[in-house]
C-alpha positions in Angstrom: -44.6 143.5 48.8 -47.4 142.9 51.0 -50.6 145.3 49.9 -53.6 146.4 52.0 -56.6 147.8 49.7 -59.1 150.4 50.3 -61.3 152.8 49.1 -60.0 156.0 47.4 -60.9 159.4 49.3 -60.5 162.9 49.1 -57.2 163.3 50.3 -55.8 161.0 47.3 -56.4 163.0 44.7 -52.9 164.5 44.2 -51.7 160.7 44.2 -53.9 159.7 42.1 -53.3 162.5 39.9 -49.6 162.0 40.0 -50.2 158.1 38.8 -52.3 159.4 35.9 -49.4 161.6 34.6 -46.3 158.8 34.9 -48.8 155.9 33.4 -50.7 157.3 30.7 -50.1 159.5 27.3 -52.1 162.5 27.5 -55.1 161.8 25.7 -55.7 158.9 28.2 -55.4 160.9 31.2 -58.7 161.2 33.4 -58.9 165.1 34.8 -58.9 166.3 38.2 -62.6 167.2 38.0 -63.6 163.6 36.8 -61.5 161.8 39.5 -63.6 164.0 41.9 -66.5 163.1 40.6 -65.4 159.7 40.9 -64.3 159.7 44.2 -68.0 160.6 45.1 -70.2 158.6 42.8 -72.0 155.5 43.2 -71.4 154.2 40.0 -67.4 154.4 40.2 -64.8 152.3 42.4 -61.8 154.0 43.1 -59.3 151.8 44.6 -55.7 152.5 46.3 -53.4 149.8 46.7 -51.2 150.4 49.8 -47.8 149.0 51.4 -48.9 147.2 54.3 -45.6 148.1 55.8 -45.6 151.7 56.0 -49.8 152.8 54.7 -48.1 154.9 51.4 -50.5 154.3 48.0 -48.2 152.5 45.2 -51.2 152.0 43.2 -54.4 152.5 42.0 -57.7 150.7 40.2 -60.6 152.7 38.7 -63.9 150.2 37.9 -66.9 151.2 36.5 -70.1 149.6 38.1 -72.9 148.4 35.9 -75.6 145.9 36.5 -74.0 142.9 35.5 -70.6 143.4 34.4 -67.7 145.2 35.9 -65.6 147.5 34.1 -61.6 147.9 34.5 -61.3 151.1 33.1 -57.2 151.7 34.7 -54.6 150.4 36.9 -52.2 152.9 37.8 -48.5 151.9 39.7 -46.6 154.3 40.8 -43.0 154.3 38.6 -40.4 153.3 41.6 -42.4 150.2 42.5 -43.4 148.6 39.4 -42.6 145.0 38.7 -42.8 144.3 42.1 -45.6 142.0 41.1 -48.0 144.5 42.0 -50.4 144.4 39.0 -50.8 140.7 39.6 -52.0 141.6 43.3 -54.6 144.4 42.0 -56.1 142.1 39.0 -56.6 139.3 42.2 -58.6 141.5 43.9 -60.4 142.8 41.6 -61.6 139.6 40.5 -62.0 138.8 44.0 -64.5 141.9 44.5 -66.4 141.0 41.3 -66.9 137.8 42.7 -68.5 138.9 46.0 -70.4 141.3 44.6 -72.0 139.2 41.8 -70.8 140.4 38.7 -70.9 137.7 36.0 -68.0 139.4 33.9 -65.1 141.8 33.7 -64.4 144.5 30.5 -61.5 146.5 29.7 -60.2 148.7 27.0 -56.7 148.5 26.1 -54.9 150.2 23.2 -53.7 148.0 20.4 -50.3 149.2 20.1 -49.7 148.2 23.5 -48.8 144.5 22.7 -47.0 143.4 26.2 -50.3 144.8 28.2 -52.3 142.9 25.7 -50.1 140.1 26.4 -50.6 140.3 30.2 -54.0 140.7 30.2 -55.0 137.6 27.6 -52.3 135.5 30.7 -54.8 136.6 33.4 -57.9 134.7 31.8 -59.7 138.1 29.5 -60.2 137.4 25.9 -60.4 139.6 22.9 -63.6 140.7 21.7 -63.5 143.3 19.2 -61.4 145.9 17.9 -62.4 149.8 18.5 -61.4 151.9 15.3 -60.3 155.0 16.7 -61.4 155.1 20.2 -58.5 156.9 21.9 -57.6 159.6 18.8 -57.7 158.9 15.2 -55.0 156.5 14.7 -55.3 155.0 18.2 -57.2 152.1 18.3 -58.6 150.3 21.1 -59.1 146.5 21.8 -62.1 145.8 24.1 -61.6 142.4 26.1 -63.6 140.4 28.5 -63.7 137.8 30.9 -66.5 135.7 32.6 -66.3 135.4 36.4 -65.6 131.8 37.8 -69.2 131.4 38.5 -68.1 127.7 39.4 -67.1 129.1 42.7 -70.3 129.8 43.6 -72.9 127.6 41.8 -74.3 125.5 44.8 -73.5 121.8 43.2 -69.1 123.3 43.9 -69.3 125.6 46.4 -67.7 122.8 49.0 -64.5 123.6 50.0 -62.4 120.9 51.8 -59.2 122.6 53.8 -56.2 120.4 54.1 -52.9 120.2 55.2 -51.9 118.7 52.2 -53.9 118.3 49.5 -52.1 116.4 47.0 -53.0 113.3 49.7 -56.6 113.4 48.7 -57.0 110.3 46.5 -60.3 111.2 44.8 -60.3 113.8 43.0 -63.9 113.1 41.5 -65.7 115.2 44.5 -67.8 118.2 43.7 -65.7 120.0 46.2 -62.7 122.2 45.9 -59.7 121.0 48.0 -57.2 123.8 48.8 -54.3 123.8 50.9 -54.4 125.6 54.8 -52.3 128.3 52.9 -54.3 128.0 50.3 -57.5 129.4 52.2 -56.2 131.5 54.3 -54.5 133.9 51.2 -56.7 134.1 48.3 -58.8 136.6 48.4 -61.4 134.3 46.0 -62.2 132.8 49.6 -61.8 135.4 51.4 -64.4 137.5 49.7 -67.2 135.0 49.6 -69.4 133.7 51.7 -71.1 131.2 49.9 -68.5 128.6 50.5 -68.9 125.8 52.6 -66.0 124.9 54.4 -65.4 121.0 55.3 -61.7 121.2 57.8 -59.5 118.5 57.5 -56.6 120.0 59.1 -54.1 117.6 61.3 -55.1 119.2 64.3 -57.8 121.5 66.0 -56.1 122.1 68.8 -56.2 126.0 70.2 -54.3 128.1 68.1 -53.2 125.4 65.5 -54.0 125.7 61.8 -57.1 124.3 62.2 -58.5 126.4 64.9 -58.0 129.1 62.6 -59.4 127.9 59.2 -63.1 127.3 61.5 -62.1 130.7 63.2 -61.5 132.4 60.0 -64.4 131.1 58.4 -66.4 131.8 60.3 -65.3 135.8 60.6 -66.0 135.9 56.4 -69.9 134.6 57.3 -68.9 131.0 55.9 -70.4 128.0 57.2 -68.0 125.7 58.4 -67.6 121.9 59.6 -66.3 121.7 62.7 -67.1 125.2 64.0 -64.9 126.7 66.8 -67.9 125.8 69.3 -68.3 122.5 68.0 -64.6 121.6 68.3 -64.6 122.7 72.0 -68.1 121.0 72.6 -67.0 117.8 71.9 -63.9 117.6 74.2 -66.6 118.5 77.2 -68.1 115.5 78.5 -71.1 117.2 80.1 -71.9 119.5 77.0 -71.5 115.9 74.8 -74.0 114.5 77.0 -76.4 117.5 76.9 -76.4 117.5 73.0 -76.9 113.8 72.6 -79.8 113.8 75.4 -82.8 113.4 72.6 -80.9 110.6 71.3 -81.0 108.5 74.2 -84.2 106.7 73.6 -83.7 106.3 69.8 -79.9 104.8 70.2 -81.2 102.3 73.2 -83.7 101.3 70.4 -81.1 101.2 67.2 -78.3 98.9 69.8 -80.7 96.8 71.9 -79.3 93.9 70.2 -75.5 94.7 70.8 -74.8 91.7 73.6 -71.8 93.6 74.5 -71.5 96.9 76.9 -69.1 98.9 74.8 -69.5 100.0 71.2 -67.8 102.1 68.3 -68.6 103.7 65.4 -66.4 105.7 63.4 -68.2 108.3 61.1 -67.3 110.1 58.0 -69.5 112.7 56.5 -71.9 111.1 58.8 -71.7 107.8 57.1 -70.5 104.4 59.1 -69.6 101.4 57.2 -72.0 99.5 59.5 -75.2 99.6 57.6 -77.0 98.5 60.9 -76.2 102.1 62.5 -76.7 104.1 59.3 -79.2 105.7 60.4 -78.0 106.5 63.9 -75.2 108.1 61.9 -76.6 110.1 60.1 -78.6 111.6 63.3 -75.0 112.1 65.4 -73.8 114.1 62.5 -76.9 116.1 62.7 -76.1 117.1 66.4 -72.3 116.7 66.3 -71.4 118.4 62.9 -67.7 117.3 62.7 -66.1 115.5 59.4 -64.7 112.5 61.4 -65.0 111.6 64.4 -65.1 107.9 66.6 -67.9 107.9 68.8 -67.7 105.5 72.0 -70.8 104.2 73.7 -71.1 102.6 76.9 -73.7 100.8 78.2 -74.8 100.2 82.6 -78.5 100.2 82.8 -78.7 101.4 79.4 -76.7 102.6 76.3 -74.8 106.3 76.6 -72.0 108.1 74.7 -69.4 107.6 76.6 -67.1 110.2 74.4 -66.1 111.4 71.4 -63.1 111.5 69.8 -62.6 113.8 66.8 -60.4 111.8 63.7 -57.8 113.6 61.7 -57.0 112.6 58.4 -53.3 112.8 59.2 -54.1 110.0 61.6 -55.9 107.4 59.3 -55.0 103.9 58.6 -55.2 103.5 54.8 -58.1 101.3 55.1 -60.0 104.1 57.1 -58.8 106.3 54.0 -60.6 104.4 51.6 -63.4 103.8 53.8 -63.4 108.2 53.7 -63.0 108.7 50.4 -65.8 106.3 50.2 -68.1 108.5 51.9 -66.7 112.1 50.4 -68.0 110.3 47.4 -71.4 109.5 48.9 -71.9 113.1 50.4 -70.4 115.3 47.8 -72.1 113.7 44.5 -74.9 113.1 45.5 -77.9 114.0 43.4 -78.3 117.8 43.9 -81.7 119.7 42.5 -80.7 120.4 39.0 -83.3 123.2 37.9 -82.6 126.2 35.7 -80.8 129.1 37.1 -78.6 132.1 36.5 -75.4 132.0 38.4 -75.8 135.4 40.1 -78.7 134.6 42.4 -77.4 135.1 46.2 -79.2 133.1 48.2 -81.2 130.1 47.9 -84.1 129.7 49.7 -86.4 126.3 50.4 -90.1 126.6 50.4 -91.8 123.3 52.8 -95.0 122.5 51.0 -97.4 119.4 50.9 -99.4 120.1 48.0 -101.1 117.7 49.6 -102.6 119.4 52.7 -106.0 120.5 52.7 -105.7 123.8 54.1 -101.9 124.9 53.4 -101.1 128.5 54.8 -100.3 129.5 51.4 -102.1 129.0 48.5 -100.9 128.5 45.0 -101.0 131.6 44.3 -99.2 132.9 47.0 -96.6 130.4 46.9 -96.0 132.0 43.1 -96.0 135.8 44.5 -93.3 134.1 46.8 -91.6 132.2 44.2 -91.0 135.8 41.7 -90.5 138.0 43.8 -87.6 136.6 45.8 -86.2 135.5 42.3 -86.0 139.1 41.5 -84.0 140.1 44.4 -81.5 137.7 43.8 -83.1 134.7 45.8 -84.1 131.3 44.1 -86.2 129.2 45.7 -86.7 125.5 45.2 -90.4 124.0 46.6 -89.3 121.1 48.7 -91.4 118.7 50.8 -90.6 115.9 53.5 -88.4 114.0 51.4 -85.8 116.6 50.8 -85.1 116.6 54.7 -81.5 115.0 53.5 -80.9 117.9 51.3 -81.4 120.8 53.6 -77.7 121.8 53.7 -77.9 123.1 50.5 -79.7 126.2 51.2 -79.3 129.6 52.9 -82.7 129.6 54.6 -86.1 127.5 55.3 -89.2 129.0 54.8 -92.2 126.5 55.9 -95.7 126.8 54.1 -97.2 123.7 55.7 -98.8 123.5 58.6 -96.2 122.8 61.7 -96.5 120.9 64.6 -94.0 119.7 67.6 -94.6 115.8 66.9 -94.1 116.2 63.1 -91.6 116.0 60.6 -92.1 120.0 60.4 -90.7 120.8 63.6 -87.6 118.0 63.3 -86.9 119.6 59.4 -87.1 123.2 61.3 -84.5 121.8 63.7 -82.0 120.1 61.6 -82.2 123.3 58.9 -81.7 126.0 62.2 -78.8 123.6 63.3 -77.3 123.5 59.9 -77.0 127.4 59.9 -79.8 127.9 57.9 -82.3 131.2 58.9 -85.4 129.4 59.5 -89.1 130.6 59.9 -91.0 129.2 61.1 -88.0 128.7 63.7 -88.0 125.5 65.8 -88.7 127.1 69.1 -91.6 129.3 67.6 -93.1 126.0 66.5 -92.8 124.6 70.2 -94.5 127.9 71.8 -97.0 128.4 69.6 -98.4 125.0 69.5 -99.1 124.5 72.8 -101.7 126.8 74.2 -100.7 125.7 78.2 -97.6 127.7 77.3 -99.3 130.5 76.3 -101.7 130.5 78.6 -99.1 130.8 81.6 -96.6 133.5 79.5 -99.5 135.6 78.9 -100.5 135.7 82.6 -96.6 135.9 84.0 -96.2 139.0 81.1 -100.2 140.3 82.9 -101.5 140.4 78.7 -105.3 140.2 78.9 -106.8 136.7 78.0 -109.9 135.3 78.4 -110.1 133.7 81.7 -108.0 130.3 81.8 -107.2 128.0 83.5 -105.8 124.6 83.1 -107.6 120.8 84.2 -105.6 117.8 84.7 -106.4 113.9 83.6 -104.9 112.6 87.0 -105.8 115.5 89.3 -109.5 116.2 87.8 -112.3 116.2 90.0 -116.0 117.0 88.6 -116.6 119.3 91.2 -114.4 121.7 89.8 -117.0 121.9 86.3 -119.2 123.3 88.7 -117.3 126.5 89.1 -117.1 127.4 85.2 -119.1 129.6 84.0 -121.1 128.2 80.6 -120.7 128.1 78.3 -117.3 127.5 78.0 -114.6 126.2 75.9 -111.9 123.5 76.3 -109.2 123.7 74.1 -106.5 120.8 73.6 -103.0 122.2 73.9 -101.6 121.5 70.7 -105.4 122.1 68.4 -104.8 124.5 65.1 -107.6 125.4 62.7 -110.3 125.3 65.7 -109.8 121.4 65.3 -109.5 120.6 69.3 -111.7 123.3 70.3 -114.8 122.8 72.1 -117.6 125.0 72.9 -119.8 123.2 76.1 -123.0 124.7 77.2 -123.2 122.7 80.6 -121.5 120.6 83.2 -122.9 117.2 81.4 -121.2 118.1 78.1 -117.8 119.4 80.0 -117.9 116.1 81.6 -117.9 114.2 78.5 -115.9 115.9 76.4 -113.0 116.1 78.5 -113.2 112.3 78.8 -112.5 112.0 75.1 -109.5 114.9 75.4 -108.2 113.1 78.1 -107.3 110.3 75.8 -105.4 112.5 74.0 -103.9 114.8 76.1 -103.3 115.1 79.9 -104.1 118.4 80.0 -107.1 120.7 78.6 -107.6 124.6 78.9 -111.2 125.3 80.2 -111.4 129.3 78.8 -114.3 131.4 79.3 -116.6 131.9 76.3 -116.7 135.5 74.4 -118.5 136.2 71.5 -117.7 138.0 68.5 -118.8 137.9 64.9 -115.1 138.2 64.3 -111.3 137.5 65.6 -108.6 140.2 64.5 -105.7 138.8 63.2 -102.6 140.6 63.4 -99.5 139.6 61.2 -96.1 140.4 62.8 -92.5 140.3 61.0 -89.9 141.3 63.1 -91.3 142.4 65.7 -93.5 144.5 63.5 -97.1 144.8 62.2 -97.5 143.9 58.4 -101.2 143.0 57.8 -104.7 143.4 59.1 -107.6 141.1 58.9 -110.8 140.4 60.7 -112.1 136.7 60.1 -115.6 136.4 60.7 -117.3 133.5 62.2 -119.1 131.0 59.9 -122.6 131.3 59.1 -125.0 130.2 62.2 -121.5 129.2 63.8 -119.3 130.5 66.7 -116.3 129.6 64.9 -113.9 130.8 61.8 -114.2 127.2 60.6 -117.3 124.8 60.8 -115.9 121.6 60.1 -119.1 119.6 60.2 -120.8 121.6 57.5 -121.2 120.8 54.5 -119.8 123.7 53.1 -117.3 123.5 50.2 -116.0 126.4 52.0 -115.9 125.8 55.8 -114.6 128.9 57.1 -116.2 132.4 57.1 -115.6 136.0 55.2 -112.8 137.8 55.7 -111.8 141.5 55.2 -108.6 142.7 55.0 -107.6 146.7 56.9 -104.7 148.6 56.4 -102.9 148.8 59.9 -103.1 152.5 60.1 -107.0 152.0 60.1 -106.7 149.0 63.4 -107.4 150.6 66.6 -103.8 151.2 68.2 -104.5 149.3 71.2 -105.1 146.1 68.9 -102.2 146.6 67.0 -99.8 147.2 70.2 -101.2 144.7 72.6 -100.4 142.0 69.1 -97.0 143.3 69.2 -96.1 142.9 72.6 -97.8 139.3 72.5 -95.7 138.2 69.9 -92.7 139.7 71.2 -92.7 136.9 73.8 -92.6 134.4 71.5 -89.5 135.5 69.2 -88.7 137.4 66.4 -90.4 135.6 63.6 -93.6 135.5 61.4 -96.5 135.4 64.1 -100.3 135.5 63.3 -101.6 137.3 66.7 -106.0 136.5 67.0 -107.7 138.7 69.3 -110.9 139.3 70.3 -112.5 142.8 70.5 -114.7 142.4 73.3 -117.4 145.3 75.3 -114.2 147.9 74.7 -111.8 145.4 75.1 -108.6 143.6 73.4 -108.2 139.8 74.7 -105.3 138.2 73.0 -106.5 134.5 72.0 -103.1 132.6 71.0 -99.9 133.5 68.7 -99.8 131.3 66.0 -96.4 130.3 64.3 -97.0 129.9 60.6 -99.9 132.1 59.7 -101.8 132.0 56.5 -100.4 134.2 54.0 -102.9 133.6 51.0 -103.1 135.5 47.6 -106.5 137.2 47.6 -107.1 137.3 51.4 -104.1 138.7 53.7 -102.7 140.6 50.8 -105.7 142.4 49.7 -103.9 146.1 51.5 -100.4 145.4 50.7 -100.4 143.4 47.0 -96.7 142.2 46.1 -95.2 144.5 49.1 -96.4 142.1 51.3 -94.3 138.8 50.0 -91.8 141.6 49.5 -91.5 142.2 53.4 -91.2 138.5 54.1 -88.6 138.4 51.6 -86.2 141.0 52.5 -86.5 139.9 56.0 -85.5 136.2 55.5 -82.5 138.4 53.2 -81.8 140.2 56.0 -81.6 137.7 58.6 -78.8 135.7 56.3 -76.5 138.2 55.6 -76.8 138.7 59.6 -76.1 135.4 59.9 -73.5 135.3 57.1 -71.9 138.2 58.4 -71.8 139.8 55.3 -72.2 143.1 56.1 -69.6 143.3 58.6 -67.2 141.5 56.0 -68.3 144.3 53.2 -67.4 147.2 55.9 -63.7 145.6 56.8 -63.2 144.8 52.7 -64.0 148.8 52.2 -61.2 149.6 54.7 -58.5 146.9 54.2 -57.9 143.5 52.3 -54.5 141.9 52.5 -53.1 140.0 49.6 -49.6 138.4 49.2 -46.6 139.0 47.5 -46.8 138.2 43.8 -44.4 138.4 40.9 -45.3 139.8 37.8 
């Protein structure tokens, strides 16, 4: 019989009261009142098992909810349908729902005298752990009995799950990845139920509607990330969209084949390995942009090298030398060394934390970086502190959270990248890094969106004329597009000195902002989350200084004071004007400076990455602050896992085969 599972409700109660009679002696029996009161609390799970072919309840589960551990207190099937298999189908799920909700074990009571239950229950994995003198009646006693999730299924160093058509044909069986059959997948409700799989398809075909377009499709629906996705499979059969994607390779595999003598090339890649060592690491870049298991990719070269095509590999199709040459390279990406710290099993999420401990002037200090680090461990997120070198480990997190200063033409930005385009929620997000750290952008979406700058405007190396430094009002300041810190920011006090410092930024840049000059013995800085306010401060310019930061003193300390202001306390008209500034640049953690100038608010740049420092930005909030930060980064993976959509349609209906008891 084919079940569908939902929530109890109201209008079960006669069912479920009908169960209780025909399954238990009377002193077992739960009352009407108490199945009411279960039916409504928080702290109870009342399940009905359905027929999927005609919606009547033939069954029931009650569980009791505690903070790690789940409690089976009855199963209930109603007399004409037992062994049907039915209890088989109901202890699946419920494993199943203690999985994805993160309960590390399972209890029960069961009475002694009942040695066939007892029986059943030791066959589906629960142990006994004590004897209850008593517990029913005098005379009636009880055995308590327990089982430990499969934790396994979820520990990051196994969650990889490789589909297949047929899995026995899989050689190696040493992988730290599960391999389950199409069938396999798509039933058990162990992989339906959890999103922290990751979900490698090795099907015989993708084509539409096959097997293999529906393990991507399907795992994609339960907030899995999966290898090819459905967009990714289409993608590559597109020659223009193929050529779109590989467009910032160009110059990179022109470099890696300048030696090939020859005008055609391939390369066939597994896990984004070749057995060509001279293209490893062109390899390894494809399968950053074309995330498929196996594929062949065919270059051609006229006036210079191109991907001709791509042609995706099935396993079904191998030679057994390209077999070995896979297994090979399942080896390679599955074992390799993963970060072995200490951890419970039922965090969530995992979260990476970019640092250089290193860096002079970090945007989180110490400190902070331990508010961040014990905070999201206590809402179910561990974080690992990772720094340029882990760039080949990214995959193994839910999310990217980047404490070192960013820039375009840095490994920051390229991490930020490859982490967004391995389905990781990312801030600071690649294309906040690109907007933020160039102030020409700014400059002209600020004056398209009519947000109130300083005057601006832009000089150009080839189309500069010193004429036009006579139309500036001094003193001024030039600012090189991509400058952070107030490192590339210039004040001038005359023509003579524009002249000759835009002679040195020319060597760096083509093109320079020239801004108008306003004082203020301090910038606001507003901190934005989502498109919301979070913290106040005013930064005030150094001693005898028109700046936050003096580099050239001498100064252990070269900025200035700070003072932190609750938000409620900002004049609105700051606070809005931040908002709306931000707003253009994404969603994401923005630090807004602005200028409060003769009555009024000049926005001075966004900044991606803004400093959030124990002692300084947190002075208002405390912990609430790393808090918000947290729960948003939560929040923006179980959007992107799906996961609350998933919960909602698990609520309503889960299908589970046919099982014999």
């Amino acid at each position: 019989m084919k079940l569908n599972f939902r929530k109890a409700g109201s209008g079960d109660l006669e069912f479920l009261l009908n169960l209780e009679r025909e399954s238990f002696p009377e002193f077992q029996q739960t009352s009407a009142s108490n199945l009411k009161k279960g039916l409504k609390s928080s702290f109870q799970e009342l399940i009905i098992a359905e027929n999927a072919a005609d919606n009547q309840p033939v069954a029931s589960a009650v569980l009791f909810k505690y903070k790690h551990m789940l409690r089976l207190y009855s199963i209930s099937v109603a007399l004409q349908y037992r062994k049907e298999g039915i209890g088989n189908a109901i202890m699946e799920y419920i494993k199943a729902f203690a999985l994805s909700n993160n309960f590390r074990s399972i209890t029960l009571e069961v009475r002694e005298s009942q040695s066939k239950l007892t029986d059943w229950y030791l066959s589906k994995g629960f142990e006994v752990i004590k004897t209850l003198k008593n517990y029913y009646q005098n005379g009636e006693d009880a055995l308590k009995m327990g089982m430990k999730i499969r934790t396994e299924a979820i520990d990051k160093g196994n969650k990889n799950l490789i589909v297949i058509d047929q899995p026995y044909v899989w050689q190696n069986t040493g992988l730290k990845a599960t391999i389950v059959s199409v069938k396999e997948y798509i039933n058990n409700p162990l992989y339906q139920n959890n999103a922290n799989f990751r979900i490698f398809n090795l099907c015989s075909s993708y084509k539409y509607q096959s097997y293999g377009y529906y393990v991507s499709l399907l795992a994609s629906a339960r907030g899995q990330r999966v290898i090819p996705s459905t967009s990714t499979i289409k993608d590559v059969q597109i020659a223009n969209v193929v050529q779109a994607l590989s467009y910032e390779l160009n110059e990179q595999v022109n470099q890696i084949l300048s030696k090939e003598k020859g005008t055609n090339l391939s390369l066939d890649l597994y896990f984004g390995q070749t057995p060509l060592k001279a293209y490893k690491v062109l390899a390894a870049r494809l399968y950053q942009v074309f995330e498929v298991p196996l594929f062949t990719i065919n270059f051609i070269k006229v006036d210079k090298w191109i991907i001709k095509n791509i042609k995706v590999l099935t396993f079904k199709n191998l030679d057994e030398a390209q077999k070995e040459t896979l297994f090979y390279a399942g080896e390679r990406h599955f074992n390799k060394k993963r970060y072995n710290f200490p951890r419970l099993n039922n965090y969530r999420y995992d979260l990476a934390i970019l640092i250089n401990p290193f860096e002079a002037n970090p945007p989180s200090n110490k400190e902070a970086l331990e508010k961040f680090r014990k905070l999201a461990n206590k809402k179910g997120v561990y974080v690992t502190f990772i720094g340029k070198e882990d760039i080949n480990k990214i995959n193994e997190f839910d999310a990217l959270f980047i404490r070192e200063t960013t820039n375009v033409n840095h490994y920051t930005y390229e991490l930020s990248r490859l982490a967004f385009a391995e389905g990781l929620v990312v801030i600071d997000d690649p294309w906040s890094i690109l907007r933020c750290s160039n102030k020409i952008y700014q400059h002209e979406l600020f004056k398209k969106n009519k947000i109130r700058t300083p005057k601006s405007f832009t000089l150009t190396k080839n189309m500069f004329e010193d004429k036009l430094l006579d139309n500036i009002r001094y003193p001024a300041v030039l600012k090189q597009p991509d400058s952070a810190f107030s490192l590339g920011v210039i004040k001038v006090n005359n023509k003579e000195e524009a002249k000759r410092e835009l002679g040195l930024l020319f060597k760096k840049t083509d093109m320079v902002i020239c801004q108008e000059f306003l004082y203020s013995a301090y910038d606001w800085r507003i901190g934005i989350l989502d498109n919301k306010p979070i913290y106040a401060c005013k930064y005030y310019m150094t001693q005898d200084h028109w700046q936050i930061y003096n580099w050239n003193s001498d100064a252990e300390d070269k900025s200035g004071n700070h003072e932190t202001i609750a938000i409620d306390q900002v004049p609105e008209e700051i606070v809005s004007l931040a908002v709306k500034a931000s707003s253009l640049i994404g969603d994401g953690l923005y630090g807004v400076d602005l200028k409060f100038v003769e009555d009024k608010v000049y926005v001075i740049e966004v900044n991606d990455n803004p400093n959030i420092d124990y002692g300084v930005e947190d002075q208002v909030l405390g912990d609430k602050l790393y808090q918000l930060i947290i729960d948003s980064l939560i929040n923006r993976i179980e959007i992107m896992k799906n996961i609350r959509h998933i919960n909602l349609i698990n609520n309503k209906q889960i299908n589970t085969g046919n099982q014999n008891k």
